[in-house]
PyMOL Python script that loads the backbone (N, CA, C, O; Angstrom):
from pymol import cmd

cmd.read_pdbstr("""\
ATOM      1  N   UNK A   1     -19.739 -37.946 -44.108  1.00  0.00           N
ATOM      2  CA  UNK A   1     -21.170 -37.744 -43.977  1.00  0.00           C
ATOM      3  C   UNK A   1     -21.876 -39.062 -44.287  1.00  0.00           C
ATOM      4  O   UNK A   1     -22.180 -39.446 -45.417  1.00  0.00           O
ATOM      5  N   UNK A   2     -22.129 -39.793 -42.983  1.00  0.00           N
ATOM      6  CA  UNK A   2     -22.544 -41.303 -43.163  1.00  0.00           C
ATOM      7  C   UNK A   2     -24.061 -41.358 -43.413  1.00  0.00           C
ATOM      8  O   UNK A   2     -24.607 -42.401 -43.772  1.00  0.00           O
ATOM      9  N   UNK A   3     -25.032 -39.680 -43.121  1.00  0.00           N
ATOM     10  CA  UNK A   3     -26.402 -39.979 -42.895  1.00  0.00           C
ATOM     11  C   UNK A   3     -26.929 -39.570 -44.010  1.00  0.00           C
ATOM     12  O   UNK A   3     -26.312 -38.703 -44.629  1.00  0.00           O
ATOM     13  N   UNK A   4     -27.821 -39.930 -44.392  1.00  0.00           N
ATOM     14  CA  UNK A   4     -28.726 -39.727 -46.035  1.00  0.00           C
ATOM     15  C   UNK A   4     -29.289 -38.720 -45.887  1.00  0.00           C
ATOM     16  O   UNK A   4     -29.433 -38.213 -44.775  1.00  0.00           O
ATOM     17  N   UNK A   5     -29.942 -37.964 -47.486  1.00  0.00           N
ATOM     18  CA  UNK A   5     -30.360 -37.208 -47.467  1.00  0.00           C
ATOM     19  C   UNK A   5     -31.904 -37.069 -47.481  1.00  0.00           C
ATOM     20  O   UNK A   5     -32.674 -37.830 -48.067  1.00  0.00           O
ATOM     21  N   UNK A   6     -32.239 -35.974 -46.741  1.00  0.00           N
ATOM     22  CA  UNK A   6     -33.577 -35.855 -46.866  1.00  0.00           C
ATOM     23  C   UNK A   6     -34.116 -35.324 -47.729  1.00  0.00           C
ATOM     24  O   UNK A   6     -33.190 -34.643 -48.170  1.00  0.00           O
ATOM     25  N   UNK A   7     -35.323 -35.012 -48.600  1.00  0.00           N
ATOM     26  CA  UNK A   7     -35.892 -33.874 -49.779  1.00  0.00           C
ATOM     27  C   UNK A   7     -37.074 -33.324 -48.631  1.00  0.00           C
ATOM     28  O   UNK A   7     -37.819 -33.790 -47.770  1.00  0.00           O
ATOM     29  N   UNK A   8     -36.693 -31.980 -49.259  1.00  0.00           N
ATOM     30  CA  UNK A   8     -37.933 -30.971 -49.041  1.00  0.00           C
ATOM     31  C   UNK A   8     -38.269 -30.097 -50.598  1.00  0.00           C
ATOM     32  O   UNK A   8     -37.829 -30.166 -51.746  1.00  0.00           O
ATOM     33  N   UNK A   9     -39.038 -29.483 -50.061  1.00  0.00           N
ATOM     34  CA  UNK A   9     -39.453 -28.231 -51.126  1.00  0.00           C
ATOM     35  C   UNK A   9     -39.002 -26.887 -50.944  1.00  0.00           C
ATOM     36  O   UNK A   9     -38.764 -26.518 -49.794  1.00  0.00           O
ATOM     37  N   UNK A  10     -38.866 -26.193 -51.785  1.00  0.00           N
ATOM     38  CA  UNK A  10     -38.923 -24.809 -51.084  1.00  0.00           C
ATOM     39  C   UNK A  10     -40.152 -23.988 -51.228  1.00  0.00           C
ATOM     40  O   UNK A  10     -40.940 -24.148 -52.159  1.00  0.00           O
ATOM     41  N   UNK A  11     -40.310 -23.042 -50.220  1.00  0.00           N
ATOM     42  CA  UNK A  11     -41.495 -22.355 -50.135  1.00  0.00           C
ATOM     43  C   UNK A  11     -42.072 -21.520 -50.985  1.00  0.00           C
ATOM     44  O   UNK A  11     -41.037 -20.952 -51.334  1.00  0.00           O
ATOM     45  N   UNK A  12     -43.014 -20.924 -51.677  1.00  0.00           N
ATOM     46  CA  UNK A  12     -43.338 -20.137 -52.469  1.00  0.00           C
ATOM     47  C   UNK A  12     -44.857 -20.198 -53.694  1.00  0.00           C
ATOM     48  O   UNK A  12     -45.653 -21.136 -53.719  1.00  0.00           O
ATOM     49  N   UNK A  13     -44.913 -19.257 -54.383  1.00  0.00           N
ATOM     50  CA  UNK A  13     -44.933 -20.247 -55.560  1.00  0.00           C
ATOM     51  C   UNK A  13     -44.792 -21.003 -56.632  1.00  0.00           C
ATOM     52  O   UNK A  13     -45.689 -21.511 -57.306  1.00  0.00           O
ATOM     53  N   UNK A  14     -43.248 -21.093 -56.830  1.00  0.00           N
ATOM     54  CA  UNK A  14     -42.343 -21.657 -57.672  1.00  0.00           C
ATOM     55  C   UNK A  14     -41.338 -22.358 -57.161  1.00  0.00           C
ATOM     56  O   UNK A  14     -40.137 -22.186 -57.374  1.00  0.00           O
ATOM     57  N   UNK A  15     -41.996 -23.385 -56.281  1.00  0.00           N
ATOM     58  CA  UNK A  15     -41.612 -24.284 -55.194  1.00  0.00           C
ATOM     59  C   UNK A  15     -40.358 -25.358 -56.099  1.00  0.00           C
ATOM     60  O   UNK A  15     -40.582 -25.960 -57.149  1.00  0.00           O
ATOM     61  N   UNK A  16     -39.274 -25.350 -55.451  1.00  0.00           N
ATOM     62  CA  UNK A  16     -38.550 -26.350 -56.342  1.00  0.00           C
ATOM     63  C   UNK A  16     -37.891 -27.551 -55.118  1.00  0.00           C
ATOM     64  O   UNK A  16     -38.150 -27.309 -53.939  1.00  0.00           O
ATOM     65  N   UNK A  17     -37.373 -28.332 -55.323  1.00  0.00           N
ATOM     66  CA  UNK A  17     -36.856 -30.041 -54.630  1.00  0.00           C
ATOM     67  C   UNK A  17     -35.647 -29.274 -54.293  1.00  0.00           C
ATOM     68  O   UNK A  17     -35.139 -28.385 -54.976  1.00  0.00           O
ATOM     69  N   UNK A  18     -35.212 -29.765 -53.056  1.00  0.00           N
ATOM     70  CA  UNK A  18     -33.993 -29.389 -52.455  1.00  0.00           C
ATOM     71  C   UNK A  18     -33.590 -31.288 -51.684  1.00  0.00           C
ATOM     72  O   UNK A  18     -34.268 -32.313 -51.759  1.00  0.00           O
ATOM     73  N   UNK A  19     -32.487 -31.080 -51.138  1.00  0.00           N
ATOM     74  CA  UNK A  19     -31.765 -32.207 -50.131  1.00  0.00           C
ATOM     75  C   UNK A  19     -31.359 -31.529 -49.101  1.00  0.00           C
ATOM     76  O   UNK A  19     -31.005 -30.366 -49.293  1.00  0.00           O
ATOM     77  N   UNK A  20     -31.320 -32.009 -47.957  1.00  0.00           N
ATOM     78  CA  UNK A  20     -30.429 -31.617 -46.990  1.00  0.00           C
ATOM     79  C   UNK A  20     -30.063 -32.846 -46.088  1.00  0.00           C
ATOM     80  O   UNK A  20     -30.603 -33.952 -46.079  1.00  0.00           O
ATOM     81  N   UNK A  21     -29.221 -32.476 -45.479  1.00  0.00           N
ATOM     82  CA  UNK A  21     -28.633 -33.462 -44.207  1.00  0.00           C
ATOM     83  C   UNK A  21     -28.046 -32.775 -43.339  1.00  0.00           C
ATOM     84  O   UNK A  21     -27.457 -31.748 -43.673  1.00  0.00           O
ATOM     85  N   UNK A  22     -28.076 -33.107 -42.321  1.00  0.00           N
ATOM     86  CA  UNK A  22     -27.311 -32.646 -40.846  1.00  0.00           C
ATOM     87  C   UNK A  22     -26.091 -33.424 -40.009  1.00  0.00           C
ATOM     88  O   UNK A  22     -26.449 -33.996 -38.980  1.00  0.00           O
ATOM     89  N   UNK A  23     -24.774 -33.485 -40.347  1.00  0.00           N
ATOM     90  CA  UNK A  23     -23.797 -34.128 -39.582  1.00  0.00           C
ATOM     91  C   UNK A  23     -23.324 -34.111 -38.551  1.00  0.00           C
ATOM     92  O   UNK A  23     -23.448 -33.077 -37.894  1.00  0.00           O
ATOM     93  N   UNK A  24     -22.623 -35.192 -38.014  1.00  0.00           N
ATOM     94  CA  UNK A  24     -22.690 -35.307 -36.026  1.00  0.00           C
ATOM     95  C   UNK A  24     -22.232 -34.486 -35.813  1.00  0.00           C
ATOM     96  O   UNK A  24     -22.133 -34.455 -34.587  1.00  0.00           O
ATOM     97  N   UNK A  25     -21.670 -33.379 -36.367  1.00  0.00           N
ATOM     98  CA  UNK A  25     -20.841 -31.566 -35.879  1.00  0.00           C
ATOM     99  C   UNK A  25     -21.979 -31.009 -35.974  1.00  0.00           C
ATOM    100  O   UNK A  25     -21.684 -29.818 -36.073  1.00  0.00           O
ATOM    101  N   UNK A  26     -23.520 -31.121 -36.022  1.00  0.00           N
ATOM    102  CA  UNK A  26     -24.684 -30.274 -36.198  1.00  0.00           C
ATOM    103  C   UNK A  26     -24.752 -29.075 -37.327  1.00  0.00           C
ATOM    104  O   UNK A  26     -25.595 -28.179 -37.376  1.00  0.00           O
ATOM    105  N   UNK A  27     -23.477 -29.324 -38.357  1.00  0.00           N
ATOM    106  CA  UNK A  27     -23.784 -28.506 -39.416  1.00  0.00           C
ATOM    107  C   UNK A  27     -24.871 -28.720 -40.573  1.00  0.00           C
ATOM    108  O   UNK A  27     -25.587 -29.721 -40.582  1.00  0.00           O
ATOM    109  N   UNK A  28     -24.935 -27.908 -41.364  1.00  0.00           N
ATOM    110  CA  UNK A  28     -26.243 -28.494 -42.242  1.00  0.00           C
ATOM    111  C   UNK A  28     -25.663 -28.404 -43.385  1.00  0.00           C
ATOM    112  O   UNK A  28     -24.916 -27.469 -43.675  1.00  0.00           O
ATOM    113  N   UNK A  29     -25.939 -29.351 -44.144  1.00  0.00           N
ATOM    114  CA  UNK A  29     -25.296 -29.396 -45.672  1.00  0.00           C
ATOM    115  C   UNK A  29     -26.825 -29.401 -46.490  1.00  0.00           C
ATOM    116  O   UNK A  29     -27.699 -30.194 -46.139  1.00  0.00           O
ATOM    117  N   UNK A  30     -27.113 -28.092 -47.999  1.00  0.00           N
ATOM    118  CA  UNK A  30     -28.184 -28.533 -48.457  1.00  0.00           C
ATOM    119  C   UNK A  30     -27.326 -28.708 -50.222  1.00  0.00           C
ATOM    120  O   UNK A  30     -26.304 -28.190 -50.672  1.00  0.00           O
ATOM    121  N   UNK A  31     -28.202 -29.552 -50.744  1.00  0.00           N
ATOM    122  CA  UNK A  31     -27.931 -30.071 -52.122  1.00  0.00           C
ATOM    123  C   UNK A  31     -28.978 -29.633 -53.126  1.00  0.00           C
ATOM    124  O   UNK A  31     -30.096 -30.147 -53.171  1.00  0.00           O
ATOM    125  N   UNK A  32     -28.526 -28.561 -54.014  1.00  0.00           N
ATOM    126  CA  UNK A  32     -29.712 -27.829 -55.069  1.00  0.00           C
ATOM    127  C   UNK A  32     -29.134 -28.493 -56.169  1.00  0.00           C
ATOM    128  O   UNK A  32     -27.996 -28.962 -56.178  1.00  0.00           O
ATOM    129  N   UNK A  33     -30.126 -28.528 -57.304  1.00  0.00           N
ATOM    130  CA  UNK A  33     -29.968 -28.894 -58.829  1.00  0.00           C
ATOM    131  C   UNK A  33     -29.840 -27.458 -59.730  1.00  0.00           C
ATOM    132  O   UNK A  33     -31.005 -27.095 -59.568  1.00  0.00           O
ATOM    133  N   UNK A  34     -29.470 -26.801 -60.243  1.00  0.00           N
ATOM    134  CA  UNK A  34     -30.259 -25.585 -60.506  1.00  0.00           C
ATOM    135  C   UNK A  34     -29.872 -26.313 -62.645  1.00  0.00           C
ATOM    136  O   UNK A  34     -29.051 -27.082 -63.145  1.00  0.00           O
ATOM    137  N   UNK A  35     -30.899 -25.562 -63.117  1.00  0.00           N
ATOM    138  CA  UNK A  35     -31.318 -26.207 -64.359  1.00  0.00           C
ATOM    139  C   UNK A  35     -29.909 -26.457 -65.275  1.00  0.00           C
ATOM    140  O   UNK A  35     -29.889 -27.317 -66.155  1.00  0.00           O
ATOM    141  N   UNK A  36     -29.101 -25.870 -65.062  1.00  0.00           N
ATOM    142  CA  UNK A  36     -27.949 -25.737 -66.561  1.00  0.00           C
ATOM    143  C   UNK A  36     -26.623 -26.366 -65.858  1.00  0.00           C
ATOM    144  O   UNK A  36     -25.821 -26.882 -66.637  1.00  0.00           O
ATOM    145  N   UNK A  37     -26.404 -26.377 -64.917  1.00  0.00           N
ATOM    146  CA  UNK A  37     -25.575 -27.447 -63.807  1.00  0.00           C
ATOM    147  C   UNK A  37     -25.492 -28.137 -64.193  1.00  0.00           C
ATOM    148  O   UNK A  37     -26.504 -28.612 -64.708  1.00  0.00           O
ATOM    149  N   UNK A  38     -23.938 -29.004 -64.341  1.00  0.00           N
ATOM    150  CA  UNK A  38     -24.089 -30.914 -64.559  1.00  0.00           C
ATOM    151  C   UNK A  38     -24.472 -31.430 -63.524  1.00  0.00           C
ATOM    152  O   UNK A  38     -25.436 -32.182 -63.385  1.00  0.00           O
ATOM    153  N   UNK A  39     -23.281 -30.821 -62.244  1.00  0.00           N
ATOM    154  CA  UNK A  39     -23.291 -31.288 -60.734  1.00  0.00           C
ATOM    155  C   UNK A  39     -24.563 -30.167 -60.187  1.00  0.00           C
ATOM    156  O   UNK A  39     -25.019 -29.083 -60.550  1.00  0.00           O
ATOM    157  N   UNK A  40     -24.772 -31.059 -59.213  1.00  0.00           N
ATOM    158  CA  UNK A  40     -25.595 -30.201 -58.040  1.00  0.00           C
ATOM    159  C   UNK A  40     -24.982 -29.536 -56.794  1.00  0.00           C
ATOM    160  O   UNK A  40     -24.455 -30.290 -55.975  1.00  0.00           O
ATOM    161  N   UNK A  41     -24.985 -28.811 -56.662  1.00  0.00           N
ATOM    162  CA  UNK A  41     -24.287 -27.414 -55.226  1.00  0.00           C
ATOM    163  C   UNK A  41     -24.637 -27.966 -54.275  1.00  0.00           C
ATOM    164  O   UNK A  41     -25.845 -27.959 -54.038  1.00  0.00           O
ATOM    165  N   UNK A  42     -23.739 -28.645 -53.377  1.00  0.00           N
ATOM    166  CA  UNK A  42     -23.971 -28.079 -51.741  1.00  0.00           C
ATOM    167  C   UNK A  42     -23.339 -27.272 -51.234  1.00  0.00           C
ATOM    168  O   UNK A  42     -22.110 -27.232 -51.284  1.00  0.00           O
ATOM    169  N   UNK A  43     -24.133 -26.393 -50.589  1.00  0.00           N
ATOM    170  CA  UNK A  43     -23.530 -25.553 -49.441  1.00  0.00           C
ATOM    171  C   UNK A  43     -23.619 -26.278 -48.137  1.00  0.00           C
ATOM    172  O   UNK A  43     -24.479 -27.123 -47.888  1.00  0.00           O
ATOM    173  N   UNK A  44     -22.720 -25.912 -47.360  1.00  0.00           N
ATOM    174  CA  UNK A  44     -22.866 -25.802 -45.582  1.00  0.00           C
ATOM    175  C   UNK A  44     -23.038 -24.917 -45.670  1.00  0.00           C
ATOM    176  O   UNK A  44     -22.789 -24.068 -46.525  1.00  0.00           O
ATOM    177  N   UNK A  45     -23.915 -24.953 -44.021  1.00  0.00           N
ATOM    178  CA  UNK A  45     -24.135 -23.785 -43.238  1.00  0.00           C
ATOM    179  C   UNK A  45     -23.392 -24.690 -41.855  1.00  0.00           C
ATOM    180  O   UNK A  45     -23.836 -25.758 -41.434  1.00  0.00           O
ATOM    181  N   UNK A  46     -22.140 -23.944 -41.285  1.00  0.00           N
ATOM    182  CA  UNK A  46     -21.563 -24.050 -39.973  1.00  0.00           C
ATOM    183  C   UNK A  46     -22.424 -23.936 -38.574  1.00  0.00           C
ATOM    184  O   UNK A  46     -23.445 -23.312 -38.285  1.00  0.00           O
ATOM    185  N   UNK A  47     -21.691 -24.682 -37.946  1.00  0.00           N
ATOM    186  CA  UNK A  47     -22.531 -24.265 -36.897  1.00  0.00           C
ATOM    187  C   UNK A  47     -22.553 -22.868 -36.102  1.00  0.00           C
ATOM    188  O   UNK A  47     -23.431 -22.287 -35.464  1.00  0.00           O
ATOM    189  N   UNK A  48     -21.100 -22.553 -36.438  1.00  0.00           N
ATOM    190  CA  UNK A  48     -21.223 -21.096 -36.079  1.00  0.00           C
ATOM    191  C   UNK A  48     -22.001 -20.145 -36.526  1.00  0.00           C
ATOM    192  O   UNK A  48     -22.689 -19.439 -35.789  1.00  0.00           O
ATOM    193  N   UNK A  49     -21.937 -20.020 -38.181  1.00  0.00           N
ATOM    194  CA  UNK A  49     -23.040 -19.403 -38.787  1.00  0.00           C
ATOM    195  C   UNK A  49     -24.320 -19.903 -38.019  1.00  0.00           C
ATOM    196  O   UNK A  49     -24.860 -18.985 -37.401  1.00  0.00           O
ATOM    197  N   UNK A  50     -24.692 -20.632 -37.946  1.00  0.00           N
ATOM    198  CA  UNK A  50     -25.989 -21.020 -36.954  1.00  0.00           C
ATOM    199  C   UNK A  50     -26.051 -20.041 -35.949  1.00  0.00           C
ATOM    200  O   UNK A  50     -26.858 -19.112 -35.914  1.00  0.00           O
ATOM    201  N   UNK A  51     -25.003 -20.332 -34.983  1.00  0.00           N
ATOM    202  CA  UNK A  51     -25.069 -19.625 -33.880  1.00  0.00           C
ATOM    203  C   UNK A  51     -25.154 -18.013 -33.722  1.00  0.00           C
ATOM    204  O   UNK A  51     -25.573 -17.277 -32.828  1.00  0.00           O
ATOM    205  N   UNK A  52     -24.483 -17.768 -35.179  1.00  0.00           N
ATOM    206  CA  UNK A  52     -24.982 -15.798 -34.898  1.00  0.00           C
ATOM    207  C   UNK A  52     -26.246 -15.429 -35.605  1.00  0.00           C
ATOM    208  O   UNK A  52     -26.609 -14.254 -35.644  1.00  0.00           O
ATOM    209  N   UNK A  53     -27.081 -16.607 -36.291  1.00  0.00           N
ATOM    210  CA  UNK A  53     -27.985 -16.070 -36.737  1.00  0.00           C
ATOM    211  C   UNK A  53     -28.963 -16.559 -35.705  1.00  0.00           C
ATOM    212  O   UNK A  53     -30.018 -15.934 -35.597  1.00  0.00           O
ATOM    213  N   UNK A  54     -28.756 -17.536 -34.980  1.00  0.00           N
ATOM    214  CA  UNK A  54     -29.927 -17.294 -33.412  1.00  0.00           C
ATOM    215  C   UNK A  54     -29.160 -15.994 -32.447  1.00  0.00           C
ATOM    216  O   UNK A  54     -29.926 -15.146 -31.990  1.00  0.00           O
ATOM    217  N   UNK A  55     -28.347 -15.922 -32.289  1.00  0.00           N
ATOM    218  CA  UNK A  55     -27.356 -14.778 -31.749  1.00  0.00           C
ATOM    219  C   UNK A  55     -28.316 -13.487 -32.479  1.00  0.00           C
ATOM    220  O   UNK A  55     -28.745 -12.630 -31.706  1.00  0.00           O
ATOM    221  N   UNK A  56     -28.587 -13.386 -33.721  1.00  0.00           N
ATOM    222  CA  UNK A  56     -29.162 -12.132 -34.078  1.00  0.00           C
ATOM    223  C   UNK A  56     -30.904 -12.304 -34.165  1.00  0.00           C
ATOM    224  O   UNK A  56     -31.639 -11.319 -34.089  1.00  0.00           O
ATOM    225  N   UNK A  57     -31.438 -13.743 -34.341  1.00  0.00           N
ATOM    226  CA  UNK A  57     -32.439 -13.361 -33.846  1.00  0.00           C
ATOM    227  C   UNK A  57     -33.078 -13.205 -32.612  1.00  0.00           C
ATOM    228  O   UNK A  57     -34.212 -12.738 -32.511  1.00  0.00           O
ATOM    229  N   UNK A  58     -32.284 -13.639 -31.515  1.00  0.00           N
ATOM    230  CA  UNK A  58     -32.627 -13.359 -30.485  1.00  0.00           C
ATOM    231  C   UNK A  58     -32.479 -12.005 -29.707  1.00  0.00           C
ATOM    232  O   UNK A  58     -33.255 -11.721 -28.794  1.00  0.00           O
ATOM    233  N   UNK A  59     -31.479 -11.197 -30.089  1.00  0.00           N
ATOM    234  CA  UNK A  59     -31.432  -9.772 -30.299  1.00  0.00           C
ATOM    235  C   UNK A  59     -32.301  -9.109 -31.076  1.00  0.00           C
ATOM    236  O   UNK A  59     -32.502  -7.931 -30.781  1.00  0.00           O
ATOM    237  N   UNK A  60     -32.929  -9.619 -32.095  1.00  0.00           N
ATOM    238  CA  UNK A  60     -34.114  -8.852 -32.966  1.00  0.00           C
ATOM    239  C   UNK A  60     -35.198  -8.826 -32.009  1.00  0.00           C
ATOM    240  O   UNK A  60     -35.798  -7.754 -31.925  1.00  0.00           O
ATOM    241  N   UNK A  61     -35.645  -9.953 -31.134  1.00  0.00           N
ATOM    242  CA  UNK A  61     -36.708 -10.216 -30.288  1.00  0.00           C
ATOM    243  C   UNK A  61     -36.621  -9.074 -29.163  1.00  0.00           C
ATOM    244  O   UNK A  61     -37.570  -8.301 -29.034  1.00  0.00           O
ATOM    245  N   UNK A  62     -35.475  -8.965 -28.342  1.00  0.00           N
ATOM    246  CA  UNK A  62     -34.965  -8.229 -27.029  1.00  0.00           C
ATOM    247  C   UNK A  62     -35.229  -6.558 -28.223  1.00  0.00           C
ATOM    248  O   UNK A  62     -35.638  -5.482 -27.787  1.00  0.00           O
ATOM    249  N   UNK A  63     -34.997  -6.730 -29.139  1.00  0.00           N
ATOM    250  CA  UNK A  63     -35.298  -4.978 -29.769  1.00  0.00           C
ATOM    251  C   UNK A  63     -33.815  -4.309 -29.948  1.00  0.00           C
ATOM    252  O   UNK A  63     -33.606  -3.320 -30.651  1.00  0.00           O
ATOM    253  N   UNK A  64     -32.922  -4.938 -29.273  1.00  0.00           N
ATOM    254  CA  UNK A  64     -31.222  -4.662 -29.561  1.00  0.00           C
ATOM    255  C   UNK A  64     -31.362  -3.920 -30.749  1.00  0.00           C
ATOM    256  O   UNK A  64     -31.144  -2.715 -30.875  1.00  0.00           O
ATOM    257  N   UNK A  65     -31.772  -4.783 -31.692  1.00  0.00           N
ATOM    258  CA  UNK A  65     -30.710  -4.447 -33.171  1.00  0.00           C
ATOM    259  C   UNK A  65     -31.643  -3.732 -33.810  1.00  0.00           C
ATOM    260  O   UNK A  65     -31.278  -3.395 -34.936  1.00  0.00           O
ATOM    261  N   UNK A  66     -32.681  -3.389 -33.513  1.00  0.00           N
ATOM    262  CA  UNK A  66     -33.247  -2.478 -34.082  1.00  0.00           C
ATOM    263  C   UNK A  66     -33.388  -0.863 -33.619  1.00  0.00           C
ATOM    264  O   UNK A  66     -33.769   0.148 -34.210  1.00  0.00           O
ATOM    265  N   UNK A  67     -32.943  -1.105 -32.418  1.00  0.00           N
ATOM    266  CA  UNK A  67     -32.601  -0.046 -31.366  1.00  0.00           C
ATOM    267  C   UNK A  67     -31.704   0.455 -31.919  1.00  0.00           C
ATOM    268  O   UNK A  67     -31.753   1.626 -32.296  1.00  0.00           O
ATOM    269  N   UNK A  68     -30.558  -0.405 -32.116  1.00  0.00           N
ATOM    270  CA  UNK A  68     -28.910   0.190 -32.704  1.00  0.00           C
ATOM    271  C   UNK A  68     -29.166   0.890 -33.952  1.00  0.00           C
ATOM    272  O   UNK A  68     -28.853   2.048 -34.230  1.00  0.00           O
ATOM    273  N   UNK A  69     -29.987  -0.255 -34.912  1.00  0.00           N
ATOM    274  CA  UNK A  69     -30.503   0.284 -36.527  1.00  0.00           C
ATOM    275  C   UNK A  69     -30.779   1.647 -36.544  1.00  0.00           C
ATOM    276  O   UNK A  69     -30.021   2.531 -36.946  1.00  0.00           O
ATOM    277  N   UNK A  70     -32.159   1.807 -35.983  1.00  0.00           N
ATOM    278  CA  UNK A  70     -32.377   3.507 -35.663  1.00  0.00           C
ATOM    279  C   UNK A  70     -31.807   4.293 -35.270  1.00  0.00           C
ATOM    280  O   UNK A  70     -31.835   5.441 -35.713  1.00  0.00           O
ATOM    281  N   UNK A  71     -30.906   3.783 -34.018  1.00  0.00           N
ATOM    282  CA  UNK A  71     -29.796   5.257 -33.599  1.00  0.00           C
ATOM    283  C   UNK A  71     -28.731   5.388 -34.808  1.00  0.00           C
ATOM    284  O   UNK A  71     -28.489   6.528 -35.205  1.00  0.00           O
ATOM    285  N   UNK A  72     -28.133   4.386 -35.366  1.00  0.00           N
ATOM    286  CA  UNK A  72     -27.576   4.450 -36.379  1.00  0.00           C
ATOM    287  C   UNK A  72     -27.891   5.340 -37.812  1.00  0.00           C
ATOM    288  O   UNK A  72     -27.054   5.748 -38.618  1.00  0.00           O
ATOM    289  N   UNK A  73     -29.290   5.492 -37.854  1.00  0.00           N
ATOM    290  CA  UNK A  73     -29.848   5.931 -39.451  1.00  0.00           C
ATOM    291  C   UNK A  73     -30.083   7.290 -38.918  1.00  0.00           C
ATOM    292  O   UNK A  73     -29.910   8.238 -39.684  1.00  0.00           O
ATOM    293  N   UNK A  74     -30.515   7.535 -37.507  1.00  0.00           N
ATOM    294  CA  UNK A  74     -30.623   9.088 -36.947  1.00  0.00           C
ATOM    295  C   UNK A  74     -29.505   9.839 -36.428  1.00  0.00           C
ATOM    296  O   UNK A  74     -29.499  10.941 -35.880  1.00  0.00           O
ATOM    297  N   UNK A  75     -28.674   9.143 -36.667  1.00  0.00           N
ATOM    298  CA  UNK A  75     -27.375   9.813 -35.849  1.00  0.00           C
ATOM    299  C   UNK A  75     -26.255   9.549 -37.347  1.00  0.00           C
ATOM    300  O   UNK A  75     -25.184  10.147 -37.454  1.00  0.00           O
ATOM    301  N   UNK A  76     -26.741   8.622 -38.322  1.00  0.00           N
ATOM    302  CA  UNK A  76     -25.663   8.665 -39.517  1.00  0.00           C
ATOM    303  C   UNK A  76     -24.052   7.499 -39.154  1.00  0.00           C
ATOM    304  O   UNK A  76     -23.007   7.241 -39.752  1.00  0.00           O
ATOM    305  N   UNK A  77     -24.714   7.089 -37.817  1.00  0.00           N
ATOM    306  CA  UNK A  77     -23.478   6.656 -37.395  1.00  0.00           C
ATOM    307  C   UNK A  77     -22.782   5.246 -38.129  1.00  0.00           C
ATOM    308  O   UNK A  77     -21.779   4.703 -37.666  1.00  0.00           O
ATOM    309  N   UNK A  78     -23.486   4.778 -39.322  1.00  0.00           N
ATOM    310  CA  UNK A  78     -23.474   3.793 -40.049  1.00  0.00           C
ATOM    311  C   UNK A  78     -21.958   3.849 -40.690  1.00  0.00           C
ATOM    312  O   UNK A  78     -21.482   4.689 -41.454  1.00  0.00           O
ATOM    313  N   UNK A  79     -21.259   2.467 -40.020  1.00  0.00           N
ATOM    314  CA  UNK A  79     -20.082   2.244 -40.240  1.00  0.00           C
ATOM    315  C   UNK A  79     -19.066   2.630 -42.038  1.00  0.00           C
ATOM    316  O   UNK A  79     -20.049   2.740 -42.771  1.00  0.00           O
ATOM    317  N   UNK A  80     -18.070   2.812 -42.793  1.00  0.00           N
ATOM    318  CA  UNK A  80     -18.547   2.432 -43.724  1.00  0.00           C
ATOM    319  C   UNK A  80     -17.278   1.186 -44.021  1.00  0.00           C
ATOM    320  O   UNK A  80     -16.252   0.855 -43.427  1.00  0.00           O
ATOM    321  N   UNK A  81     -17.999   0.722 -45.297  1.00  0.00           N
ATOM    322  CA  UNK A  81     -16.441  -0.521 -45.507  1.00  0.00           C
ATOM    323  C   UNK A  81     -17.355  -1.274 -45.146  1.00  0.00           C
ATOM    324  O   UNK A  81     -17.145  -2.479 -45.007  1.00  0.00           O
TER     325      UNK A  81
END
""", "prot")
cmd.dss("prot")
cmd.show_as("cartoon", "prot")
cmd.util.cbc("prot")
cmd.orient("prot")
């Protein structure tokens, strides 16, 4: 990971400093402090993970998954496990 990091905030009102960066595989790496930590956490997020969460919001938009949601909660058909 040759590219630096950027700072943002997070949203709210108990807004705290975050890092992130994005590597030439288009994954996203973010870097939190959280108070009692020596080191600071990064997570990735994959690009795949990327891809099913536009994958699901773009199905939220088309009404898919909320279509399924409801037949699911009226019909009980909710998987379990």
């Amino acid at each position: 990971m040759a590219a630096s990091w950027s700072t943002s905030r997070t949203l709210g009102a108990r807004e705290k400093p975050f890092s992130w960066q994005i590597d030439s595989r288009g994954n996203i790496f973010i870097k939190r402090k959280f108070r009692r930590a020596l080191f600071p956490r990064i997570d990735k997020i994959s690009c795949s993970h990327l891809e099913k969460l536009h994958e699901f919001m773009r199905d939220m938009e088309n009404g898919k998954t909320w279509q399924m949601m409801r037949r699911n909660c009226i019909w009980g058909l909710k998987r379990k496990g």
